[in-house]
C-alpha positions as CSV (number, residue, x, y, z in Angstrom):
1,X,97.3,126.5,132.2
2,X,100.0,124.4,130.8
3,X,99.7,121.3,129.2
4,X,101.9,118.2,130.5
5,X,103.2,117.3,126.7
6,X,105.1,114.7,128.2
7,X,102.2,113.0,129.6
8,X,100.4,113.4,126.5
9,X,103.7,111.5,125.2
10,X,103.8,108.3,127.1
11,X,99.5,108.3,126.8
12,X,100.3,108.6,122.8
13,X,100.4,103.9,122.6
14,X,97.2,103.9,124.5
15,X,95.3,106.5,121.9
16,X,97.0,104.3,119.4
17,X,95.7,101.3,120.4
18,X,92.7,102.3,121.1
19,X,91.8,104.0,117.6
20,X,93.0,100.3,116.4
21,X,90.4,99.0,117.9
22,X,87.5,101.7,117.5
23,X,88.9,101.4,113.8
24,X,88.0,97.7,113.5
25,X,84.4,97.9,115.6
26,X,83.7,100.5,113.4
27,X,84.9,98.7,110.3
28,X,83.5,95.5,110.8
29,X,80.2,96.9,112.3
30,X,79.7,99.4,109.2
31,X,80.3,96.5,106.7
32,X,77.6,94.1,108.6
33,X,75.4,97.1,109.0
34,X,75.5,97.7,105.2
35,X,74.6,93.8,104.6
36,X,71.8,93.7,106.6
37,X,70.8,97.0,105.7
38,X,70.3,95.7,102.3
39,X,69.1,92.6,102.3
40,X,65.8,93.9,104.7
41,X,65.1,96.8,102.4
42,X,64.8,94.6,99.9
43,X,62.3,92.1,101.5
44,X,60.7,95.3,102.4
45,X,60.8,96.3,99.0
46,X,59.3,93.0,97.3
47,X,57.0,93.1,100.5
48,X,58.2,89.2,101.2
49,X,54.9,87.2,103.2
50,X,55.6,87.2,106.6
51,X,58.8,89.2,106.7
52,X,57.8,93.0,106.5
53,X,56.4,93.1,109.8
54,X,59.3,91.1,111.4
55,X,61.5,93.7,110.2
56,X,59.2,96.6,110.9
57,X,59.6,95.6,114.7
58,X,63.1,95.1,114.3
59,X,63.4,98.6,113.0
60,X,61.5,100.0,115.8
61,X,63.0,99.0,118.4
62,X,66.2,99.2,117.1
63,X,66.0,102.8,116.8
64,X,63.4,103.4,119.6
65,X,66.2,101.5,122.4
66,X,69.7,103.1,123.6
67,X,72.7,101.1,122.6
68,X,74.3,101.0,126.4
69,X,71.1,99.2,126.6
70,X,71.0,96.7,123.8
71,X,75.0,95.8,124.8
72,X,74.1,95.4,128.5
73,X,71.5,93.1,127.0
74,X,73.7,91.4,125.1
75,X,76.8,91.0,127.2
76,X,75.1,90.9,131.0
77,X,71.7,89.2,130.0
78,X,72.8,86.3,127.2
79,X,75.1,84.6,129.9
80,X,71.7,84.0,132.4
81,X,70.0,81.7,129.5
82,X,73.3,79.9,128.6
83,X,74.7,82.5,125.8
84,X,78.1,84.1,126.5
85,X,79.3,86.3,124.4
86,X,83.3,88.1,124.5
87,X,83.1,92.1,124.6
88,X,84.3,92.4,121.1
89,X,81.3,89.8,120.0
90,X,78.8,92.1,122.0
91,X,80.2,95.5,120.8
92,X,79.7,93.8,117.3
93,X,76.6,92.4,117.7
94,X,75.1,95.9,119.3
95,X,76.2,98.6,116.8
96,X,75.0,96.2,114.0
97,X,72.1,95.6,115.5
98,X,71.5,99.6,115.7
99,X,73.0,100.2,112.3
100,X,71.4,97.9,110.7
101,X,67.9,99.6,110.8
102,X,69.4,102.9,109.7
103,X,70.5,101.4,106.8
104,X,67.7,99.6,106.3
105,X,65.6,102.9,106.4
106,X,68.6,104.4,104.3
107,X,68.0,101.8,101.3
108,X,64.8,101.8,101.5
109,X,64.3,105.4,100.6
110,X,66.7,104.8,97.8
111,X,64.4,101.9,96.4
112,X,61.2,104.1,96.3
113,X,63.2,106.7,94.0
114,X,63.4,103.9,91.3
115,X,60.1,104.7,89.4
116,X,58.0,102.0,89.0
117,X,57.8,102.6,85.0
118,X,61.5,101.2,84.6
119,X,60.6,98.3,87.5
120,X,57.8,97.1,84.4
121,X,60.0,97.7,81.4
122,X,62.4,95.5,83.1
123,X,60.0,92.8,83.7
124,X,58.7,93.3,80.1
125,X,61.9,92.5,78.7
126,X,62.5,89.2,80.6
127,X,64.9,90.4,83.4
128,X,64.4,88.1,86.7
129,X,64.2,89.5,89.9
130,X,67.6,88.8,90.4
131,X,68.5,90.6,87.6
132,X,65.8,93.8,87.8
133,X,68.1,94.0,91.5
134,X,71.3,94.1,90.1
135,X,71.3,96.1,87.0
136,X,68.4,98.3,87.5
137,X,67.1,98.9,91.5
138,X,70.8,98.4,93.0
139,X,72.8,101.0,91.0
140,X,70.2,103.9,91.5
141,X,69.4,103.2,95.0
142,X,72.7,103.3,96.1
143,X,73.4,106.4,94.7
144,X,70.4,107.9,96.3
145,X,71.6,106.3,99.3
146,X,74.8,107.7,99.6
147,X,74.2,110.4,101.7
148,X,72.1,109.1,104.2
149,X,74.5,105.4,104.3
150,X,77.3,108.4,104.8
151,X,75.8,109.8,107.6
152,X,75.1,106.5,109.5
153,X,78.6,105.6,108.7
154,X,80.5,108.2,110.8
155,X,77.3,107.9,113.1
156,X,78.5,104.3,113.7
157,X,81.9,105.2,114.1
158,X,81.0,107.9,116.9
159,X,78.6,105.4,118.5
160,X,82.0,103.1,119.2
161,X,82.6,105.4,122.6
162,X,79.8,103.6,123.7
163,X,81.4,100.1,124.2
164,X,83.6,101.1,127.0
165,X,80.6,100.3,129.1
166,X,81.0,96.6,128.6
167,X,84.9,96.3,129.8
168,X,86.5,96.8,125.7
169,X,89.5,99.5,125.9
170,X,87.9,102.2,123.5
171,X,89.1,105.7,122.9
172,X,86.6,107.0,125.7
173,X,87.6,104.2,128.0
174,X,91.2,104.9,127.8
175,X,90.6,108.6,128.5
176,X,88.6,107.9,131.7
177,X,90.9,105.6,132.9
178,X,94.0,108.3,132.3
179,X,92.2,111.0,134.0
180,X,91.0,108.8,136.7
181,X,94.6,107.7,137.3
182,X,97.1,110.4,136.4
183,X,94.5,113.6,137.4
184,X,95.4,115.2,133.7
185,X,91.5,115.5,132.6
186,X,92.8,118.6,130.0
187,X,95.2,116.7,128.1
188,X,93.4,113.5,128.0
189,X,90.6,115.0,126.9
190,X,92.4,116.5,124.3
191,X,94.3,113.6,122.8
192,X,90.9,112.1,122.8
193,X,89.6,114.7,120.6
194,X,92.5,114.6,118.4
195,X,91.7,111.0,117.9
196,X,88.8,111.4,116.7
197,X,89.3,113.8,114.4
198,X,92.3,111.7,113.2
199,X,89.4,109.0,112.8
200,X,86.2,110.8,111.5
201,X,87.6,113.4,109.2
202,X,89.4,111.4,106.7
203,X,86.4,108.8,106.7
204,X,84.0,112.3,106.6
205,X,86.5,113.1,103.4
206,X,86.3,109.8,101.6
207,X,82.5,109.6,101.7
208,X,82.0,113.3,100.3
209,X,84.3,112.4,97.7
210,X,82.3,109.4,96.6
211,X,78.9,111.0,96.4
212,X,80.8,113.5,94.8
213,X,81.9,111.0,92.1
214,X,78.9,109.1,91.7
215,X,76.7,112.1,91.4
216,X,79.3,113.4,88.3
217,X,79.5,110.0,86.7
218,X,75.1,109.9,86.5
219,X,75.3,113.6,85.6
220,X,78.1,112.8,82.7
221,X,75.7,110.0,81.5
């Protein structure tokens, strides 16, 4: 079968725009992610009164609910109690609200691997809590980390197809709408691919390079 390259031509400024925008949901939702992701695994961590189990129930059902779900929550159910929010608020708002508990899960596991021993000799020097954080529990955690925030990284970035459900102009959104329109399901399908492999493998690059480099720098110590 041939392929219609000149279709796949004019469809090139959709793609484009469309990894624009899958670029900044996944950007923007990665970067939220990583702060909440953080800031619960250390309540968890310091097992703050009241707190842990909040988060604990976040966590599960977070992870235990689909996203299409959690966006149709958020973009069809918010506007019945008096809460609109815009489709790029909602797509936001959803894969944080998903990523967020990996990453949460993702820290945590990094804390743990900080042996208690140097938590004391911290404390028995006179470093704060603040402090024990910063210079002692942050750097080693995050290394340990790595991987697994890697992983949810790109799994964010893939989870992006998803918002086409609520109306935003996504990479799988623009494809559907091509093949619904123009009847060329083989090359849409196959820019769409080549758009995310334009999207995922540099990203799938970077972050192998930077465990790489972070594992060399603690093994050069």
């Amino acid at each position: 079968m041939q392929l219609d390259f000149d279709f796949m031509k004019r469809s090139l400024p959709l793609y484009y725009e469309a990894m624009c925008l899958t670029l900044q949901l996944a950007g923007l939702s990665i970067v939220c992610s990583l702060f909440v992701g953080l800031i619960l695994s250390i309540a968890l961590h310091f097992k703050w009164k009241g707190i842990s189990l909040i988060i604990q129930a976040y966590i599960e059902l977070s992870r235990n609910t689909p996203l299409l779900v959690q966006l149709y929550f958020l973009y069809y159910g918010l506007p019945k109690i008096g809460l609109p929010l815009s489709e790029m608020s909602c797509a936001i708002i959803g894969l944080t609200f998903l990523g967020g508990s990996y990453m949460t899960e993702a820290f945590r596991s990094g804390f743990e691997s900080v042996g208690r021993i140097q938590l004391e000799s911290g404390l028995s020097i006179g470093l704060s809590r603040a402090q024990l954080i910063r210079h002692v529990i942050l750097p080693q955690a995050f290394s340990t980390s790595i991987p697994s925030l890697s992983a949810n990284a790109i799994f964010l970035l893939k989870e992006t197809s998803i918002v086409g459900a609520i109306s935003l102009m996504d990479l799988m959104n623009v494809a559907k709408d091509l093949i619904g329109m123009e009847y060329k399901s083989t090359e849409a399908l196959l820019l769409l691919v080549l758009a995310y492999l334009i999207l995922l493998l540099p990203l799938s690059m970077g972050l192998t390079w930077l465990e790489r480099r972070i594992r060399f720098a603690e093994f050069g110590r």
